[in-house]
Structure formats: C-alpha cells, structure tokens
KOLVEX-869433 format. One record per residue (C-alpha): residue number from 1; residue in three letters; x, y, z. Coordinates in steps of 0.02 Angstrom, whole numbers. Layout:
- NUM|ALA|X|Y|Z
...
***
This chain:
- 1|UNK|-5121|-5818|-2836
- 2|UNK|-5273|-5887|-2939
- 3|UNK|-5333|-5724|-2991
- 4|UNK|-5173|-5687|-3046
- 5|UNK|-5152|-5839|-3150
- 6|UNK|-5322|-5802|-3210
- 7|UNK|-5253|-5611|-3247
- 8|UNK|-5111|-5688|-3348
- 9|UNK|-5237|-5813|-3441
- 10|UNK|-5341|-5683|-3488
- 11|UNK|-5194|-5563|-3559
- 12|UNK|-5100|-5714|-3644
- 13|UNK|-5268|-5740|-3726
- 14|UNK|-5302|-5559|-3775
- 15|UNK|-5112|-5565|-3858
- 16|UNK|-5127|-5712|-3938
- 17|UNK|-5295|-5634|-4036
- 18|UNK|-5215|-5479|-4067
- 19|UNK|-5070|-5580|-4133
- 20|UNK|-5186|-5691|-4267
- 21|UNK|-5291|-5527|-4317
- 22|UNK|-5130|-5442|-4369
- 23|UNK|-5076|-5587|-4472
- 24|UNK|-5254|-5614|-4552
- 25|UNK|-5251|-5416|-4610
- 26|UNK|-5051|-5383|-4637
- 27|UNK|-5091|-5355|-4838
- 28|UNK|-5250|-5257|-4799
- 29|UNK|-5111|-5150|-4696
- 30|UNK|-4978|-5176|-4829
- 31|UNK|-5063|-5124|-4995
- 32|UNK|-5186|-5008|-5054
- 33|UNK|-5232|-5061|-5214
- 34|UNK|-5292|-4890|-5341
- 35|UNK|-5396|-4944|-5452
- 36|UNK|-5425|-4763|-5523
- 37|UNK|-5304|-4771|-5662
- 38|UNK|-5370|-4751|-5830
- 39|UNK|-5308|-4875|-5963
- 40|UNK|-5227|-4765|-6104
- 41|UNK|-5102|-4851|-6200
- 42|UNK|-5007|-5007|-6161
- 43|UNK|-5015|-5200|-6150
- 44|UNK|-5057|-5348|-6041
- 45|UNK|-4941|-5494|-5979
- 46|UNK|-5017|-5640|-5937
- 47|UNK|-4930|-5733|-5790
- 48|UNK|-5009|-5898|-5693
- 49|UNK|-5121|-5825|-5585
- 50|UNK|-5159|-5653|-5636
- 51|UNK|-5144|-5545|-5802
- 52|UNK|-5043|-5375|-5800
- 53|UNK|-5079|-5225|-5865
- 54|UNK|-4923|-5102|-5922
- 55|UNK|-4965|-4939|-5955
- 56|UNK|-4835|-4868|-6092
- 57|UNK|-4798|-4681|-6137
- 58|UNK|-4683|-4707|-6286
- 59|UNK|-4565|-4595|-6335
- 60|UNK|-4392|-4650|-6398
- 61|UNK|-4344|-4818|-6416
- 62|UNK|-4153|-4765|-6363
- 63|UNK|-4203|-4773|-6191
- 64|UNK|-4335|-4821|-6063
- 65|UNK|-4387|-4820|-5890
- 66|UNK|-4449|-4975|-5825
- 67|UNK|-4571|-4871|-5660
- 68|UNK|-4629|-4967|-5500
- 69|UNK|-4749|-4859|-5416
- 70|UNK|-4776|-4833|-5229
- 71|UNK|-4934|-4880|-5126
- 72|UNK|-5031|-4718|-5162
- 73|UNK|-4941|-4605|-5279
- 74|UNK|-5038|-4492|-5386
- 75|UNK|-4954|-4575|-5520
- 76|UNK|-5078|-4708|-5523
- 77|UNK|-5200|-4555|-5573
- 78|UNK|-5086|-4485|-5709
- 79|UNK|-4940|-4593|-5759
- 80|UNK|-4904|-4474|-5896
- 81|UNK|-4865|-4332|-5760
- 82|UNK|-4717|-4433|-5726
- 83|UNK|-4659|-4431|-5920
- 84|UNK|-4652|-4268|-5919
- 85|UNK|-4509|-4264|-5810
- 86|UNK|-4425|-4376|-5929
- 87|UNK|-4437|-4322|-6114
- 88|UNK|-4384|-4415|-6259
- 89|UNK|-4377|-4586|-6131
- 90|UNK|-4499|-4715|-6150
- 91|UNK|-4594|-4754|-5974
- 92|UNK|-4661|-4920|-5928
- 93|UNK|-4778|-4906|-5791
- 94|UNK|-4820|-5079|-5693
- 95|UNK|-4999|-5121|-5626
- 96|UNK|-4957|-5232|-5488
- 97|UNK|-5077|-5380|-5501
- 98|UNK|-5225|-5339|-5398
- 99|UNK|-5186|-5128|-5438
- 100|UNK|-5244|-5008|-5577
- 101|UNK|-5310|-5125|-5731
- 102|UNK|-5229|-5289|-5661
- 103|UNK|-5308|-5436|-5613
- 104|UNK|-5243|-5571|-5454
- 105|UNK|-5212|-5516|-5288
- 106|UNK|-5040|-5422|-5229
- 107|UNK|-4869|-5511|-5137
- 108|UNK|-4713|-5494|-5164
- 109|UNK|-4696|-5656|-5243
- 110|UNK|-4805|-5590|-5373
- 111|UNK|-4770|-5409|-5392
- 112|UNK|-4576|-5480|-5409
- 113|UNK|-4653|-5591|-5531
- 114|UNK|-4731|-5454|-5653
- 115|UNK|-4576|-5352|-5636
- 116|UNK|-4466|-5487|-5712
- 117|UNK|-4603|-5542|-5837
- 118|UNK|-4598|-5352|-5891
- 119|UNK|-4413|-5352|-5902
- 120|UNK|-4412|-5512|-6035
- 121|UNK|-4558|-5426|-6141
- 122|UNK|-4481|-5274|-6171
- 123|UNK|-4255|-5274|-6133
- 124|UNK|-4245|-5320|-6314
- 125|UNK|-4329|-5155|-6386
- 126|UNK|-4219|-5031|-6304
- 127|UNK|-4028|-4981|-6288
- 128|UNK|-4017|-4939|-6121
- 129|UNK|-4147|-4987|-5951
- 130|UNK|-4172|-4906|-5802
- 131|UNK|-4248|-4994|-5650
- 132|UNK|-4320|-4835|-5572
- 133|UNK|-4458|-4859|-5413
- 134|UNK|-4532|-4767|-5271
- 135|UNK|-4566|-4812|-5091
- 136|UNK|-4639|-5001|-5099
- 137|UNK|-4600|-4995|-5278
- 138|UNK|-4391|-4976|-5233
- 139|UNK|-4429|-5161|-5179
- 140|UNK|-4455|-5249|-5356
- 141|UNK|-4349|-5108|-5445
- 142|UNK|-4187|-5170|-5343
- 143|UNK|-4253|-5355|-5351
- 144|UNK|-4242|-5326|-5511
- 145|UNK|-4069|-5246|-5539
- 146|UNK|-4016|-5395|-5433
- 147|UNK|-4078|-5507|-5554
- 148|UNK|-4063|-5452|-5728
- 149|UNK|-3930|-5339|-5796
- 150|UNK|-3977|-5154|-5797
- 151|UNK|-3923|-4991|-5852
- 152|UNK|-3969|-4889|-5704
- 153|UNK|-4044|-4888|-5525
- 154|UNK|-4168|-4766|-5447
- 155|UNK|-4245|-4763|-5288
- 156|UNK|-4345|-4641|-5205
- 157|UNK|-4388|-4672|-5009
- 158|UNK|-4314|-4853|-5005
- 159|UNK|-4319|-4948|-4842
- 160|UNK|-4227|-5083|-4796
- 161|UNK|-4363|-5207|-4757
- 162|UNK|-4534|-5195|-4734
- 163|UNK|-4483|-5320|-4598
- 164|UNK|-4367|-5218|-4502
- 165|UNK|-4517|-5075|-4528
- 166|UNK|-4642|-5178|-4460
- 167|UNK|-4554|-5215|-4313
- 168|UNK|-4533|-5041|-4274
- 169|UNK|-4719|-5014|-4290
- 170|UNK|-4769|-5165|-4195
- 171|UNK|-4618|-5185|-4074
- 172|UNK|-4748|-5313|-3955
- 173|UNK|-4773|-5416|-4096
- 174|UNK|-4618|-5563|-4179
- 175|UNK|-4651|-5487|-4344
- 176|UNK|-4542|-5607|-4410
- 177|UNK|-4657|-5738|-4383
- 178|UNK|-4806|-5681|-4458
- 179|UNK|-4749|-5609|-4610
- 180|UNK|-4791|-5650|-4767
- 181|UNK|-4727|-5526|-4863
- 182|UNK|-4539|-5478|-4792
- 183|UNK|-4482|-5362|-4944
- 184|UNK|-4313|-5393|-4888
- 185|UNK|-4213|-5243|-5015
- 186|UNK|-4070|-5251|-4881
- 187|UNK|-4017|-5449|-4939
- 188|UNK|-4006|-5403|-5130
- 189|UNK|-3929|-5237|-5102
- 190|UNK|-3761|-5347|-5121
- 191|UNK|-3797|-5395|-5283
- 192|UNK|-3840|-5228|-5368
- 193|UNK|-3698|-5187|-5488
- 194|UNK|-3764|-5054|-5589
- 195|UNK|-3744|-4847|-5568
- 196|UNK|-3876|-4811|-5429
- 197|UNK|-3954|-4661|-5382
- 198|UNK|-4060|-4631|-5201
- 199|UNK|-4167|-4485|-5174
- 200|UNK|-4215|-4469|-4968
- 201|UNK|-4350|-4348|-4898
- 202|UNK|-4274|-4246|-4780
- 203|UNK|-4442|-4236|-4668
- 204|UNK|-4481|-4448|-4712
- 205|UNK|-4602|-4496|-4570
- 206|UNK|-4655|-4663|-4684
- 207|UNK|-4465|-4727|-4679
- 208|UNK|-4341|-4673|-4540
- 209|UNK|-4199|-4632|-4599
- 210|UNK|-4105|-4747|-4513
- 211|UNK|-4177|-4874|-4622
- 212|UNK|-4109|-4790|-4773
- 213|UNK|-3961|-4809|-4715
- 214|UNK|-3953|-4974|-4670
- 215|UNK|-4002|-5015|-4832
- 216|UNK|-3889|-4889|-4925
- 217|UNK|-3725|-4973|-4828
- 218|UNK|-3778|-5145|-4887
- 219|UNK|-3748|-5110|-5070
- 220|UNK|-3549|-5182|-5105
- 221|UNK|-3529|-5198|-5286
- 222|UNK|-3582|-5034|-5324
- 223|UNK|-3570|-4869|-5187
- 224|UNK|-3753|-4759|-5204
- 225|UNK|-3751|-4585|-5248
- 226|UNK|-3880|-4531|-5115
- 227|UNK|-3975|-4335|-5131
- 228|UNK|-4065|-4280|-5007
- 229|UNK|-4215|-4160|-5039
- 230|UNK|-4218|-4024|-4900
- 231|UNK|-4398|-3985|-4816
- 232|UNK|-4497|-4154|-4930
- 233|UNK|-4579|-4277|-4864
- 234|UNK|-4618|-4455|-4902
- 235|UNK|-4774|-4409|-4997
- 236|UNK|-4729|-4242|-5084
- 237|UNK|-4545|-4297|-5110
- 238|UNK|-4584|-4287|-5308
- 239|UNK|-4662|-4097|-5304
- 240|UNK|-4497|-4037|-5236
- 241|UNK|-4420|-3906|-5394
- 242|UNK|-4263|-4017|-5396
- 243|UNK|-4331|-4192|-5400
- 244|UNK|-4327|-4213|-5594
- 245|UNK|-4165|-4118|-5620
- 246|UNK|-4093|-4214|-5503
- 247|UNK|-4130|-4384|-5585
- 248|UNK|-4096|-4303|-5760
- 249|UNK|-3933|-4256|-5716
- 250|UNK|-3874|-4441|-5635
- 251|UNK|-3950|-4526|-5802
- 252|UNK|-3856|-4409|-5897
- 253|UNK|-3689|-4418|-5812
- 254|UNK|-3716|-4635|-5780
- 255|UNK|-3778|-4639|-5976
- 256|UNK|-3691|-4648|-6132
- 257|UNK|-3784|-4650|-6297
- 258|UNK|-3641|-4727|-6380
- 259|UNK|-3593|-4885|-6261
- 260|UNK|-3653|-5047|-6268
- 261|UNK|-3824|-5097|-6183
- 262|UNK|-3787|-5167|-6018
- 263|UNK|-3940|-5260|-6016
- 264|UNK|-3891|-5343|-6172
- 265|UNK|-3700|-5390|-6170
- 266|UNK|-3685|-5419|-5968
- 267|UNK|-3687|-5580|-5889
- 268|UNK|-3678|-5615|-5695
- 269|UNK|-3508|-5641|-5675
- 270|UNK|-3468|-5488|-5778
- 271|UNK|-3582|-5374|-5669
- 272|UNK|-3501|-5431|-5526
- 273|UNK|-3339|-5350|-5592
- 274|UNK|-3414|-5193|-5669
- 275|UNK|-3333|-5018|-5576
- 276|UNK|-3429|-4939|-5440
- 277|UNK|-3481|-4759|-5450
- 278|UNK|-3407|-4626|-5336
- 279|UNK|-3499|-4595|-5181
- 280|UNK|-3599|-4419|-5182
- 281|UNK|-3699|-4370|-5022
- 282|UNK|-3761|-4189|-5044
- 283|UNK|-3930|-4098|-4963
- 284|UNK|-4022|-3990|-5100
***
C-alpha cells in the first residue's frame, strides 16, 4: 500500500509539473510572431504598451479591407500578394503587437486592442469596411464586427475557441484553468449583424470542422454564407483557383456603391435589427 501511495505521489507530482510548464509556455505555443515583413508603406498607432505598425496598400478610398492575418501566413512576407486579389480596395494589414514591425508582446487583450484602435484611425476615410481575417486572425475580425458597425464579415478557417481547441489537444489538462488567452469567437458570434461570409478547408487538420460549426450556429442576428473549398487545407486554403472569386463575388453581391456606410450611420440598437442574409452552403 505504501509504494502505491508513493506511485500516486510521484505521478500527482509529475502532473502537476506538466500542468505549470504548459501554462508558463501557452503563448510560446499560441503565437509565432514573423518578424520578416518588410515595412513598405503605412503608419504606426501608438497604444499603452506597445506601438503598431499598419501596413497600407492604397487603392480607392470607396472601399477598404481592414486584414487580420493568421499565425504564419505568407502574407506576413508579401502583404501586397493579398491586394492583388482585391483591386481597386484599399487593404489595411495589422502587425499584431509583438509581429512584423510592431513593438509589445501578443494577447488577445492586445491584439483586440490594435484592431479597434485601427478601426477609429481609419472608419472615417472610407464608404464602406470590411472586417476580413484568417485563422487566429477570424478572432479580432469578428471581435470587431461585434463591436463596431461594419460593412462586411470574412472569415477564413474560424474556430470557435481556441479554448474548446485546446482542450481537444490537451484533453488531460483543465484548459480552462490555465488559459490566458481564451479567444472565445463563439460568445460574440451573437452579436455580429453584418453580411458574413466563411470560407472552410475541406482537408482542415488545424481546425476540425466540428468547430466551425459550432461557431457558424452561434451567429443569430445574421445567418453565414459558408463555401467550402474542395481538396484545401488550412495552410494552402488561399492558393485554391476559387478563393478570390469567391470573396469577390460575396462583396459584390453584400455591397452597394450607392448605400449609406454602415459603419457610419449604424448604431447598436439599429444593427441589432438590420436583415440577415440568406443562408448558402455550397462545396466548390
């Protein structure tokens, strides 16, 4: 019975190590900061604790696409790639703090931070906004939309929490308890109001689909249009021939040059009561 006890001691201990290890590194594990992108043409935002760098590829000031990037996306190499997909819009491409040319260190608090600081500098220059963001990046481009009126949604690979992910990865572990950094798109999901579009990778081994899901049936004041892009992958999701089409033709259907900015004339309560969209699930 005492070496048993002992046994027990011994694993209990070995747990509880593993368990404070995996809550000192969770951001190492969370972010990869790039800091390979080249500084072209843009601005900085200074916020408390760190100052942002916004890399801008003006085009028109009709419209413009405010872009949260993902983790690793080549993007972060060659932000302008991504305008080409997008002619005539103006892109906005954040540097979370602590990524690319920005200085502080990432969380959500402060990633959500620089997305709304973006938002203020730059709502007033354009006619129409559209939160548009990529794997971790879907997390402050639907914070966003939840918090400041917007023209249009994208998201590309969302998940429904990074909690909920976690868990799945570390199913030993009460994620829940070490967390820091939840990323919790499923709770302000309800509050999106805006035309949204959600692009899934048919082959996503990053975010199970169920995930997607969970996330895409939380939405209530507006109903998704979700696209699926046969034989792509979390990673190569935006090489598939379709991808930009795709995106071109929601904006263009969701769009109209001649209405009123939403971003401008929309208050809270109105949101709340704008239409919803009609629900489109196709595979292409």
């Amino acid at each position: 019975m005492t070496e048993i006890k002992f046994l027990l001691l011994i694993g209990f201990l070995l747990y509880l190590g593993a368990f404070s290890y995996l809550y000192m590194i969770q951001r190492s594990l969370l972010y990869h900061p790039s800091h390979r992108t080249p500084m072209k043409e843009g601005f900085f935002i200074d916020l408390k604790n760190a100052r942002i760098w916004v890399e801008r590829i003006e085009r028109d000031n009709e419209r413009a696409i405010l872009y949260f990037p993902g983790n690793t996306e080549d993007y972060w190499i060659d932000p302008w790639r991504l305008a080409e997909m997008f002619p005539g819009v103006t892109i906005y491409f954040l540097h979370y703090p602590g990524y690319g040319a920005s200085a502080g260190t990432p969380s959500q608090k402060a990633i959500y931070e620089a997305a709304l600081a973006l938002y203020d500098r730059v709502h007033s220059k354009h006619h129409q906004l559209i939160s548009f963001g990529r794997s971790l990046g879907t997390s402050p481009a639907l914070w966003l939309a939840a918090n400041r009126p917007v023209d249009a949604l994208i998201l590309t690979t969302p998940f429904d929490s990074i909690l909920h992910l976690g868990q799945r990865r570390y199913p030993l572990f009460p994620i829940s308890l070490l967390l820091k950094d939840p990323y919790e798109n499923i709770r302000y999901a309800p509050q999106v109001s805006c035309p949204t579009l959600i692009l899934l990778a048919e082959n996503d081994q990053v975010v199970p689909p169920s995930n997607s899901k969970k996330l895409i049936s939380a939405f209530r004041r507006t109903v998704p249009e979700q696209v699926t892009l046969s034989g792509s992958d979390h990673t190569d999701i935006v090489d598939h021939p379709n991808y930009a089409s795709v995106i071109c033709n929601f904006l263009t259907r969701v769009l109209s040059k001649g209405s009123a900015p939403v971003h401008s004339r929309a208050s809270a309560s109105v949101r709340a009561k704008s239409t919803s969209t009609p629900e489109s699930r196709s595979t292409v």
